[in-house]
C-alpha positions as CSV (number, residue, x, y, z in Angstrom):
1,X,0.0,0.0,0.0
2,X,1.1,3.8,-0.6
3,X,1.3,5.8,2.2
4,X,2.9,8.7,-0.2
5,X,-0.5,9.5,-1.2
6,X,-1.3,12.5,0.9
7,X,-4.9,13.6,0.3
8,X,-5.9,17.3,1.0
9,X,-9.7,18.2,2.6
10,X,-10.7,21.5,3.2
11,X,-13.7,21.2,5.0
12,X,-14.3,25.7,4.5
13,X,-14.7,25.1,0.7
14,X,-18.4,24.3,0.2
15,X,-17.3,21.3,-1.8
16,X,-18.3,17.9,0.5
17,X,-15.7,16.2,1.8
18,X,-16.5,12.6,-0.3
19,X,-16.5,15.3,-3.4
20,X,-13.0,16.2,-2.4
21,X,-11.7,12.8,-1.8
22,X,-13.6,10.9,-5.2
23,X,-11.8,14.3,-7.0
24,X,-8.3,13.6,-5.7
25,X,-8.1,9.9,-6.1
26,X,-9.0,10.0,-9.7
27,X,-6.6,12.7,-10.5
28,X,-4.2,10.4,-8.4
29,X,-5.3,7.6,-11.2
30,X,-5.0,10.4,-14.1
31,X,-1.5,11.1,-13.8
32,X,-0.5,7.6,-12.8
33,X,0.5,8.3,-9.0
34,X,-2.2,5.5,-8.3
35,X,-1.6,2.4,-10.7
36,X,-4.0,-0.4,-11.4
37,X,-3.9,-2.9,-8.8
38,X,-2.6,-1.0,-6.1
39,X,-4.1,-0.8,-2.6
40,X,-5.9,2.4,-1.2
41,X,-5.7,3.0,2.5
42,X,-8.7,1.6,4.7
43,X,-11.6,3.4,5.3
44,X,-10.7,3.5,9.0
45,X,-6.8,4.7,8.2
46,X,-7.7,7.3,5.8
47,X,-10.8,8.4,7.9
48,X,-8.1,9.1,11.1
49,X,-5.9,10.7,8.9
50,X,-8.2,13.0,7.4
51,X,-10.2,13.2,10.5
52,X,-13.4,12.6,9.0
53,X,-16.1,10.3,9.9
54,X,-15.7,7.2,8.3
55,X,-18.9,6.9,6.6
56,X,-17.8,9.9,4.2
57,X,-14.5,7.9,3.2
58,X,-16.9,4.9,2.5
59,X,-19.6,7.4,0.7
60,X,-16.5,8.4,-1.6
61,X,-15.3,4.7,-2.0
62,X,-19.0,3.4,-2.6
63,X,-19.0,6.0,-5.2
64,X,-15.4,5.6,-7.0
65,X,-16.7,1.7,-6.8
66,X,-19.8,2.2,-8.7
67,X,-18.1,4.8,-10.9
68,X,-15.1,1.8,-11.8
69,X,-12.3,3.6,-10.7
70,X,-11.6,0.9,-7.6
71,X,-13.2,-2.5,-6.2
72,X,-13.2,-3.4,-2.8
73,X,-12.4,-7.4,-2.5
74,X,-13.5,-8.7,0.8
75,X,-11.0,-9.5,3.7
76,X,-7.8,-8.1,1.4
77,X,-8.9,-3.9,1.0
78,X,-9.5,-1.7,-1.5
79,X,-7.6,-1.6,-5.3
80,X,-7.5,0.3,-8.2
81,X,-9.5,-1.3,-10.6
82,X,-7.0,-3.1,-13.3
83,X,-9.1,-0.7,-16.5
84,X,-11.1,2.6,-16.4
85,X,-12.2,4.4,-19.5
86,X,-9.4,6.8,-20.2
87,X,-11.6,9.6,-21.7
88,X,-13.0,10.3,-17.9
89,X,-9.4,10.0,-16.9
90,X,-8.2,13.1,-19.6
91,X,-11.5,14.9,-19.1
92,X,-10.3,15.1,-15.2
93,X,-6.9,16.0,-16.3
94,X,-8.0,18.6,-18.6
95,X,-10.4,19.9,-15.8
96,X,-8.1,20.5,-13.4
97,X,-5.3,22.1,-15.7
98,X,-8.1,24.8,-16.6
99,X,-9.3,25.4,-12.8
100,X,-5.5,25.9,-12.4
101,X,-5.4,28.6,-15.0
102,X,-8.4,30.5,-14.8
103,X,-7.7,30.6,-11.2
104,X,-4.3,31.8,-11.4
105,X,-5.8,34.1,-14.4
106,X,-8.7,35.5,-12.1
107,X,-5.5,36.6,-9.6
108,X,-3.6,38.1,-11.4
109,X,-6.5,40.3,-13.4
110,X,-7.7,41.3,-10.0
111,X,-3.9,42.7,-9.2
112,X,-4.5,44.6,-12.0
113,X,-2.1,42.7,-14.4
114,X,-3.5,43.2,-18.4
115,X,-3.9,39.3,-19.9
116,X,-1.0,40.0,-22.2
117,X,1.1,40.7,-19.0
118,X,0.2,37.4,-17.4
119,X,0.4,35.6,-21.2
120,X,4.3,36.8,-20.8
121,X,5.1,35.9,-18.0
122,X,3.5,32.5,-18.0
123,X,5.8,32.2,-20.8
124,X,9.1,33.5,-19.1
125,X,8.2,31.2,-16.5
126,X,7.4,28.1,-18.4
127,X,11.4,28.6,-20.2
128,X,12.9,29.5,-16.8
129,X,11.1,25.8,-15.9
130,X,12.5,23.9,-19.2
131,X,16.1,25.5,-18.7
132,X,16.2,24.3,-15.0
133,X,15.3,20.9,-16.3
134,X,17.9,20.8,-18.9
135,X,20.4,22.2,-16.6
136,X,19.4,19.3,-14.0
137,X,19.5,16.4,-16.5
138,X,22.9,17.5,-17.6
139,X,24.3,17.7,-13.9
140,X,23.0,14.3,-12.8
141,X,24.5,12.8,-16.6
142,X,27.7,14.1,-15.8
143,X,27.9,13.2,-12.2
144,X,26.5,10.1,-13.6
145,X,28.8,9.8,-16.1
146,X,31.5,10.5,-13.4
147,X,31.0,8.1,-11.1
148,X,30.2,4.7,-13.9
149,X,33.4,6.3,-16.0
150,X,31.2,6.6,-18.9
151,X,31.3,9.9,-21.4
152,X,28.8,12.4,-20.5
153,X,27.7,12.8,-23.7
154,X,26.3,9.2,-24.2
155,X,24.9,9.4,-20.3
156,X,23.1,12.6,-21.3
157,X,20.6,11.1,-23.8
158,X,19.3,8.7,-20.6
159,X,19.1,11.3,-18.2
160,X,16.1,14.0,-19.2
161,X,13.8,14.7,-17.1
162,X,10.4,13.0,-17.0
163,X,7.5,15.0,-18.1
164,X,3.7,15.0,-18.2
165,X,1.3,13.5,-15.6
166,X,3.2,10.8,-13.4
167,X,5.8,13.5,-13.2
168,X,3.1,16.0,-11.8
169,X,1.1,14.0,-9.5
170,X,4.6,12.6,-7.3
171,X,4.8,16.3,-7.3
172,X,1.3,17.1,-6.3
173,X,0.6,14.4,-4.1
C-alpha cells in the first residue's frame, strides 16, 4: 500500500468532503500516481488521517466503486481497478489544468495585471522551468557519467527529465 499519497480536505470550501476525496483519487489515477492494482488506504486509516467520519470515506469509496475507478475485495482492502475508461481520466486531467489557469488568471487580473502581461510571464516562466530541467539532467549525466566512468555525452541522452502526468502527480501528491 502507498502511504505517499497525501490527500488534502478542506472542510471551508463548500465542496463535500466525499467530493474532495472521489476528485483527488481520480486525478491520483489520471497522472499515474495511483496504478491499477494498487491498494488504497482503509476506510478507517484514511478516515483518522483526514479526521473525518468514516462513513464519508466509504460514501466516496461506494462511489469511486460504482463509478469503476476501484473495487473493494473482501478480507484483502480496497484496489485500483485493473481498466477505467481513459476519456474520464483526460476529461479530469483537462479539468483541473483549466481550474488551475483561470484561477491563477482571475488573480492576477484582480492585481490589476492586463492578460498579455500574465500571457508573458506565464511564458518566461514556463522557459525558466525547461532551462532548469535541462540544466538538472545534464548535472546528474555528468555526475552520472563521473561516477560509472562513462562519457557524459552518451549518459546525457538517458538522463532527461520525466514529463507529463506521473511526473506531476509525485509532485502534487
Amino acid at each position: 500500500m502507498d502511504r505517499m499519497l497525501n490527500f488534502q480536505i478542506d472542510p471551508n470550501s463548500g465542496i463535500p468532503i466525499y467530493v474532495q476525496l472521489m476528485d483527488q483519487v481520480k486525478l491520483a489515477i489520471a497522472t499515474g500516481a495511483l496504478q491499477a492494482g494498487q491498494q488504497l488506504p482503509t476506510i478507517r486509516e484514511l478516515a483518522v488521517e483526514l479526521t473525518v467520519n468514516l462513513h464519508t470515506i466509504s460514501h466516496a469509496y461506494s462511489e469511486l466503486e460504482r463509478d469503476g475507478f476501484l473495487t473493494v475485495q473482501r478480507g484483502r482492502g480496497t484496489f485500483v481497478t485493473e481498466r477505467k475508461p481513459d476519456k474520464e481520466l483526460d476529461d479530469l486531467w483537462e479539468k483541473k489544468l483549466t481550474t488551475l489557469v483561470e484561477t491563477m488568471l482571475a488573480e492576477a487580473l484582480n492585481l490589476g495585471y492586463e492578460p498579455d502581461e500574465v500571457s508573458r510571464a506565464v511564458a518566461a516562466a514556463i522557459a525558466q522551468r525547461r532551462e532548469t530541467m535541462r540544466q538538472a539532467a545534464e548535472e546528474a549525466a555528468h555526475r552520472d557519467a563521473a561516477q560509472q566512468g562513462v562519457g557524459s555525452d552518451a549518459r546525457l541522452e538517458k538522463s532527461r527529465p520525466v514529463h507529463g502526468r506521473r511526473a506531476v502527480a509525485e509532485a502534487v501528491l
